[in-house]
N, C-alpha and C positions, 0 to 999 in steps of 0.2 A: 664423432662430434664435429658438425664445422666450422671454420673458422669462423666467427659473424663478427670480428672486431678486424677490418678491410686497412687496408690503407690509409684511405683519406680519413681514417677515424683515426688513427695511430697518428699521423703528420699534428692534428690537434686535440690529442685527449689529455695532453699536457697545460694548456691554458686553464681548464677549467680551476685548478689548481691554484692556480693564479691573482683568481675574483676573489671577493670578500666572503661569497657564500663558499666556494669551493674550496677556502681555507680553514675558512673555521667547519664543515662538514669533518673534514679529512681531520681535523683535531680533536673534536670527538669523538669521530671513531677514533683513530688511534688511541685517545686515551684507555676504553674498555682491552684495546687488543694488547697493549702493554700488560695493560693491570691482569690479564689471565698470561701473557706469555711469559713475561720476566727473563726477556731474553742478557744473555751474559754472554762475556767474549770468552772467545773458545768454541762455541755452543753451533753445534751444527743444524742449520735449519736448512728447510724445506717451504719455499713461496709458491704456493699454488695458485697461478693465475696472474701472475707475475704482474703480467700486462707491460706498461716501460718502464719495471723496473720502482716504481714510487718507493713501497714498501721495502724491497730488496737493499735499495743504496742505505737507505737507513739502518737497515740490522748491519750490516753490513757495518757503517761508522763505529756500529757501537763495538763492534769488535767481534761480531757470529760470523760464523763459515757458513756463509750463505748459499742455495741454489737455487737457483728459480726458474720453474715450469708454465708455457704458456701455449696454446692454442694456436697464437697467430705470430707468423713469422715476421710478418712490421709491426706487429709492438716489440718484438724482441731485439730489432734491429735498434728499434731507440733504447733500449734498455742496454745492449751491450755499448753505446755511442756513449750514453751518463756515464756507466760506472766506468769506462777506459778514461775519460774526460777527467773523472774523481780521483782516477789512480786506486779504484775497488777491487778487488780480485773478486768476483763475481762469475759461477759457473750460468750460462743458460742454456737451458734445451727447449729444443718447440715438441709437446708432445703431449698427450690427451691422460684429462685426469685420471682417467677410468682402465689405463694401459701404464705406469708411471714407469719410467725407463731406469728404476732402480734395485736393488734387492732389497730382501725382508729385512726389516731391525736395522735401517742407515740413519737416522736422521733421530736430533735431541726433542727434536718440535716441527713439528709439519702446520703453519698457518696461511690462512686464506682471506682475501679481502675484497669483498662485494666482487664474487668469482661465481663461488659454487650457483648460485641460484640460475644461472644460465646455462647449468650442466643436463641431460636429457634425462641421466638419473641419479639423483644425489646420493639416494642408499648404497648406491656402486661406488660413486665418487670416493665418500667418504669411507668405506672399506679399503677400498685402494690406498687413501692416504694414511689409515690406520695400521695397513700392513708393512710401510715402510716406516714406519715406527719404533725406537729403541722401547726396551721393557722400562717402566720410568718415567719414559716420553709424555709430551701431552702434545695434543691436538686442537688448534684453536682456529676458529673458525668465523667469521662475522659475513652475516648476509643483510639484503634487503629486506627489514621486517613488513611481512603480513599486515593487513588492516590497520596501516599508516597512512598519515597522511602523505608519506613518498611513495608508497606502493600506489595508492589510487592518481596520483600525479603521475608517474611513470606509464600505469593502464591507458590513461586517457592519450599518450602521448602513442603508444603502439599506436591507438585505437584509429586516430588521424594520421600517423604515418606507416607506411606499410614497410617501410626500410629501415625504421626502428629496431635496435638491439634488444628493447625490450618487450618484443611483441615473443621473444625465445625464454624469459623470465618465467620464477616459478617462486611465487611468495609464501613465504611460509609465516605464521604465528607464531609465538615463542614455546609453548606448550608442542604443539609439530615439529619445531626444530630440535630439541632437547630431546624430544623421544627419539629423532634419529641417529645423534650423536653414537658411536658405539664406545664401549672403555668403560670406565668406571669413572666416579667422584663427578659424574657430569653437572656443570653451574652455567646459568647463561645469566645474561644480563640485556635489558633494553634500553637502551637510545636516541638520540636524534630526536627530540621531543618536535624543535622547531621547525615550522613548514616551509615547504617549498616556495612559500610565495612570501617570506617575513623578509624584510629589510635587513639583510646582514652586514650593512655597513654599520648599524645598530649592536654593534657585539659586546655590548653592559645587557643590553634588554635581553637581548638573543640567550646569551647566559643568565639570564636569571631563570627567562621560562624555562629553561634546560634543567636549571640546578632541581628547581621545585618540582619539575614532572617525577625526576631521577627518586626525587625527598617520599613523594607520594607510591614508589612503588609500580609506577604505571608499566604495562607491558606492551602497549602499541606504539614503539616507538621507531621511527624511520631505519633503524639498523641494530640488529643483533646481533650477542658475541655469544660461543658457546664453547667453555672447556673439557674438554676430558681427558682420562690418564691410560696409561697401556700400566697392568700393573707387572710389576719386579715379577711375580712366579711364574709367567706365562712358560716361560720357557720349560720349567721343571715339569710344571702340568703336563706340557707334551711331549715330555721323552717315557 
């Protein structure tokens, strides 16, 4: 897989963050990827897709033995730069979802954040991350949802730029993602009701249409979370 997240994407992929939309995006996602991971200190995880580290410094605070796996060697450079800065004990390796540089049954929870859907094939992907899976474990996963209004926004933005990260995207629907999930107890959830183009300095309004999509059950929502379990007897099964 190649790296397609470059340098000069790494030096500013941390501002986005920053803005009022790119705060509150990253807020609701993280609320779904909470609510399926329930990470706890002690808890060894696995961050696929690292990127610099966002996701990572956080479990991390919270007290998880975090590791994080990323594709491109300058976002890892700023990720190892945050967590030394924080005072994180934070492992990183640069190294490919689909090859993961660890053994079978290491990790409490192996989770991933607007990662996989730029992988060449996510049925490998997520086999891989399934296999370094304790019995127990779960696997939580959040992409860019299918037939949103950010999926056709992002389209459009390959479509005019040809140096676009997301011209290597691969959108899935929530029905698509869930079927590929593997494990058992699999539940996903959709969000990100609010578009691309709403006024996010507006974050009463922004939440409201958010709450009421959520209310109504809707499944085209700009980001998907998907959980599933490794269950306890695998292991008995195969001796």
């Amino acid at each position: 897989m190649p790296d397609i997240f470059d340098v000069q994407m790494a030096e500013t992929y941390d501002d986005w963050y920053k803005t009022p939309k790119g705060m509150l995006v990253d807020r609701i996602e993280k609320e779904v990827i909470y609510e399926f991971l329930k990470p706890q200190p002690g808890m060894k995880i696995l961050d696929i897709g690292c990127g610099t580290g966002n996701l990572s410094l956080e479990l991390a605070k919270l007290g998880a033995e975090v590791t994080g796996v990323d594709i491109s060697e300058a976002m890892l450079v700023k990720a190892r730069e945050k967590a030394k800065k924080e005072n994180l004990d934070i492992e990183f390796y640069c190294a490919d979802v689909h090859n993961l540089p660890f053994d079978d049954e290491t990790f409490d929870a192996v989770v991933s954040l607007s990662a996989l859907e730029f992988v060449p094939d996510l049925s490998e992907a997520l086999k891989e991350a399934y296999r370094v899976l304790k019995p127990g474990g779960r696997l939580v996963i959040g992409i860019i949802g299918g037939n949103s209004t950010w999926c056709r926004y992002y389209e459009e933005k390959a479509k005019k730029d040809s140096t676009s990260v997301f011209k290597y995207a691969h959108f899935l629907t929530l029905d698509e993602f869930l079927a590929a999930m593997p494990g058992e107890g699999v539940q996903g959830k959709a969000v990100l009701f609010v578009p691309p183009d709403f006024n996010f300095e507006n974050e009463e309004d922004a939440l409201a249409l958010e709450e009421e999509a959520q209310r109504q059950g809707r499944t085209d929502g700009g980001f998907l979370c998907a959980v599933s379990y490794k269950p306890l007897q695998k292991r008995k099964e195969q001796e």
